[in-house]
N, C-alpha and C positions, 0 to 999 in steps of 0.2 A: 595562465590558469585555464584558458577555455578549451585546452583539450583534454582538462577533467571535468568537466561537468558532467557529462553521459548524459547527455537530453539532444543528444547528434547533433549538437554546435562542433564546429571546426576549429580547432585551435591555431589554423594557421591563416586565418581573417580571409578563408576563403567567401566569393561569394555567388550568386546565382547567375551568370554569364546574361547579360542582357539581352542579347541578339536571340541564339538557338536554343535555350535553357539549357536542361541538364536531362541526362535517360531515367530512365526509372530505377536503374543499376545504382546509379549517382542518387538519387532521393532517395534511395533505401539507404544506402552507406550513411548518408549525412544525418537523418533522424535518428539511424539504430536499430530499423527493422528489416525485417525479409524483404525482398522485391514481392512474393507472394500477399507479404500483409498491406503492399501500397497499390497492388493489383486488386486484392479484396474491396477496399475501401473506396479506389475508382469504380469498379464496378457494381458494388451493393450499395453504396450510400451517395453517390455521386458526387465525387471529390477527384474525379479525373483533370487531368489540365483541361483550362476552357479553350485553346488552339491547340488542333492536331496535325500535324502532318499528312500526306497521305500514305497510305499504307498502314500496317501495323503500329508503327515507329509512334513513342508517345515524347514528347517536348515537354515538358516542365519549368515555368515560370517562374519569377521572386513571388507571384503574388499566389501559386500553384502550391510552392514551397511553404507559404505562411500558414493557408490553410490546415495543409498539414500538418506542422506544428503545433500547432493552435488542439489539431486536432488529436498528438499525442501528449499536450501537457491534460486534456478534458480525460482521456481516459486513464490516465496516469492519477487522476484523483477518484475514481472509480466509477466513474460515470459508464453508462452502459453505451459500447459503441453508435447506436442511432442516436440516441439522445445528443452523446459530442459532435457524431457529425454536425445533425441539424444548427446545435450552435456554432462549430469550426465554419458553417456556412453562412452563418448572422441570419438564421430563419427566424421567424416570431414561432412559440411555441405552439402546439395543436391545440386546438380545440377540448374540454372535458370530453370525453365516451363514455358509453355506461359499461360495464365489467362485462367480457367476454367470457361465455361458455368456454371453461377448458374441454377441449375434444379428448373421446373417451380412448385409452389407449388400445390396441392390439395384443392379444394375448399370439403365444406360439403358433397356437391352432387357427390362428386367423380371426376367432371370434372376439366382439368386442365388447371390453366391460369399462364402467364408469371408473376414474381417475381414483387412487386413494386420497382416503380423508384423514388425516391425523385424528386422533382420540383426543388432542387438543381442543377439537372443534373450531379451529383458527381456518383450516387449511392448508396449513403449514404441513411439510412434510420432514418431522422430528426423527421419524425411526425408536430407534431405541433408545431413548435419552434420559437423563435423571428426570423425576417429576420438574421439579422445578423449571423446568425449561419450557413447558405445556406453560403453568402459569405467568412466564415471564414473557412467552409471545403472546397468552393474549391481554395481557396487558401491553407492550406493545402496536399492536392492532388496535384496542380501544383507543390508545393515547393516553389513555390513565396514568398520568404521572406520577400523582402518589402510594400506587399499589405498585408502579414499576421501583420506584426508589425504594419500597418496603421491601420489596423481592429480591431483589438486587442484595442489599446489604443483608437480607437475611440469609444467600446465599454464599457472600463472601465470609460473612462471621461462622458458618456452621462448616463449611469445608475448606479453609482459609483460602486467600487467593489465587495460588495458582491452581489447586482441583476446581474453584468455583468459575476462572477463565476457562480454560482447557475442556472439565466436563459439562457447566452447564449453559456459561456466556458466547464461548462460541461457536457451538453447534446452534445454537438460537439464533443468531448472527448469519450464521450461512441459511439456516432456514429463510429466515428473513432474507435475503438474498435469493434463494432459488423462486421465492416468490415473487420478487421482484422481477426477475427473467423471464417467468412462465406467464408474466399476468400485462403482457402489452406495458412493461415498464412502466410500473402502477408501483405503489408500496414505497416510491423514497422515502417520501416524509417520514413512513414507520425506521428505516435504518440509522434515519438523522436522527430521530426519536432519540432511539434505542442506544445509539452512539453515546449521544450526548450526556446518557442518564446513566450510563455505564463509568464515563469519563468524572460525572458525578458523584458517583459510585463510591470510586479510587481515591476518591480526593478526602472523601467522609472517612476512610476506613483507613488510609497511610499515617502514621506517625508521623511526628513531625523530622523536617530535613534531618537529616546527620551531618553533622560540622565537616569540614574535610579536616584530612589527614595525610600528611605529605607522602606520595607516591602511591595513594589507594583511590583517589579519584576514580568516578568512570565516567567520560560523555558519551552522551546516548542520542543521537540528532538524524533525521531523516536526510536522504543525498537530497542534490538540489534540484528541482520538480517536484517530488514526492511530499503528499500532504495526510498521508494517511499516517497518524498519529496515535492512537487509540492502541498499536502493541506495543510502543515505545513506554506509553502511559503504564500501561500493566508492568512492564520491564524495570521502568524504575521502582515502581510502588512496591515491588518485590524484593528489587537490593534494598530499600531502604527500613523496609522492615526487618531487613538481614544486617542491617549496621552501617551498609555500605556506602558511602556516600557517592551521590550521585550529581551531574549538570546535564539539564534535560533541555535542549535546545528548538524540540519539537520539530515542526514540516519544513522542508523546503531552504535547509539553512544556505545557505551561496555557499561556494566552494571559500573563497577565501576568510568569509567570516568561521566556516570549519577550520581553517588553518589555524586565525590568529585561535581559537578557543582552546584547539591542542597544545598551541605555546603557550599559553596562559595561564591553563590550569596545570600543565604537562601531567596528565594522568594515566593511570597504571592500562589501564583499557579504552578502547574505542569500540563502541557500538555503532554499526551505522544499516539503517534500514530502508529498505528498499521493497515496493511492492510490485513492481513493473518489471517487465526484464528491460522497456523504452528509460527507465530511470536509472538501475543499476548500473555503478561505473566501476569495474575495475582498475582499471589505471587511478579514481581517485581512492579507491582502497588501498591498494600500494600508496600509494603517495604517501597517503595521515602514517601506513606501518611504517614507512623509512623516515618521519621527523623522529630528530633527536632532540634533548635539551642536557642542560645540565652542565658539570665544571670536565674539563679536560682533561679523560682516565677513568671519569666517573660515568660516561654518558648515556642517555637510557632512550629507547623507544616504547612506544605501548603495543600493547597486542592486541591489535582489531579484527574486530568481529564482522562475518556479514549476516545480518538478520533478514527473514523474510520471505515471499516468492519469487522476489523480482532476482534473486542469484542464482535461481536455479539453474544446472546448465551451464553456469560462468563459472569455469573455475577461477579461483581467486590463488596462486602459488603462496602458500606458507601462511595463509589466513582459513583461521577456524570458523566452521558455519553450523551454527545449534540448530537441530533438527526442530525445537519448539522450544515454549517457553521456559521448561523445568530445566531443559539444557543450557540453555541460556545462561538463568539466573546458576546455575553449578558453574559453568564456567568463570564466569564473573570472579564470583567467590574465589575460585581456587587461584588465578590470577591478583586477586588484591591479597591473600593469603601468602602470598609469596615473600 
């Protein structure tokens, strides 16, 4: 199984040569990223191998290799690339700062004018978004829990779930995000907040399970790395307001615990989410599509899905990829309909 996992494990128990290490050709191969992105990461965050050769020529270590592992499962759970370095490095964290002046942008003309401010008043930069979205970042930002959970459900019940994800929850979400980017990587707590009271949210406003019903299953489970959970959450709460029954297996499931659940439940669909392209596995996408189960004559596969950003770019042969959530949950349906 370990040349499905897609987290650049080797399935053939290769391992870091002890003597000469490996090139940077060879660590990009084995992670899953560009040799650009393991060039980046030595040279901006200081995750280069700690012996160089001389010349150009970089050498790569078992203990060179861990690091960066280490350093694509941190950002694989959405950590901001400096933040994982420093811990792929085992740093103690910084010090508090006080909140940096954002410098004022450049207009065409050369002339400089101050940053926009949301009509929010957060500083958040919403655009054009429903109201609702002003008053859910700054609740948010306060931390106000019980005006975010009042918001929250008030906007799920008035434009049901998928308009109240799509138009008003995550465009707040990236807001909350680009904040976090622009501000010296400040603002997690608000996304963990915000996560958490969202996933609260779903849980207040979903119906209870629907029983299954043989061959209309769907599992829904993140590949293994990936702990980003919260579209999965949305994804079920949505079939199962639609009838559908659903097994929601959440972050990070191992390849072979995804196997045994395909067997188990043998269900009509597979979802499987991915938000890294260092996470998304192809080959284990194929895999789950070619199990079968069933009596001999009769035999059935499910039809899997890849959800998310991390597939952008991959093509997956003969697997459907919903462009967002409303597709998604259409797909689903039209597959358990069948």
């Amino acid at each position: 199984m370990g040349a499905l996992t897609g987290n650049g494990e080797q399935g053939d128990g290769e391992r870091v040569p002890p003597g000469g290490g490996l090139t940077t050709g060879e660590v990009a191969r084995r992670l899953g990223v560009a040799p650009t992105t393991v060039r980046t990461w030595d040279r901006r965050y200081g995750l280069g191998p700690e012996d160089r050769t001389g010349g150009r020529h970089r050498r790569w270590t078992a203990g060179d290799v861990a690091r960066l592992e280490r350093m694509c499962a941190l950002t694989a759970t959405g950590l901001p690339p400096a933040e994982a370095a420093r811990l792929a490095r085992g740093e103690e964290p910084p010090p508090p700062t006080r909140e940096r002046r954002a410098p004022a942008r450049e207009t065409a003309a050369g002339s400089r004018r101050p940053p926009a401010r949301s009509r929010a008043g957060s500083g958040l930069r919403l655009g054009d978004v429903r109201q609702e979205c002003k008053g859910i970042a700054r609740a948010a930002l306060r931390l106000d829990a019980a005006a975010l959970d009042r918001l929250l459900l008030a906007a799920i019940t008035e434009h049901g779930l998928v308009a109240a994800w799509t138009e008003v929850i995550v465009p707040t979400l990236q807001a909350v995000g680009r904040k976090w980017e622009s501000s010296g990587e400040r603002y997690v707590e608000v996304e963990h907040f915000l996560s958490w009271h969202v996933s609260g949210a779903l849980r207040r406003t979903t119906p209870a399970t629907v029983a299954d019903r043989p061959g209309a299953t769907t599992v829904l489970a993140c590949v293994p790395g990936e702990n980003h959970t919260l579209p999965l959450e949305v994804l079920s709460a949505a079939l199962t307001e639609r009838g559908v029954p659903v097994r929601m297996f959440g972050g990070a499931l191992p390849v072979e615990s995804l196997v045994a659940a395909v067997r188990r439940t043998g269900p009509a669909a597979v979802g499987l989410w991915a938000q890294s392209r260092t996470t998304a596995s192809p080959p284990l996408a194929q895999h789950v599509a070619g199990m079968e189960w069933g009596v001999r004559g009769a035999r059935r596969r499910p039809v899997v899905l890849t959800l998310g950003p991390g597939w952008a770019g991959q093509t997956v042969a003969g697997l459907a990829r919903p462009a967002g959530l409303a597709e998604a949950v259409a797909a689903l349906e039209s597959v358990v309909a069948r």
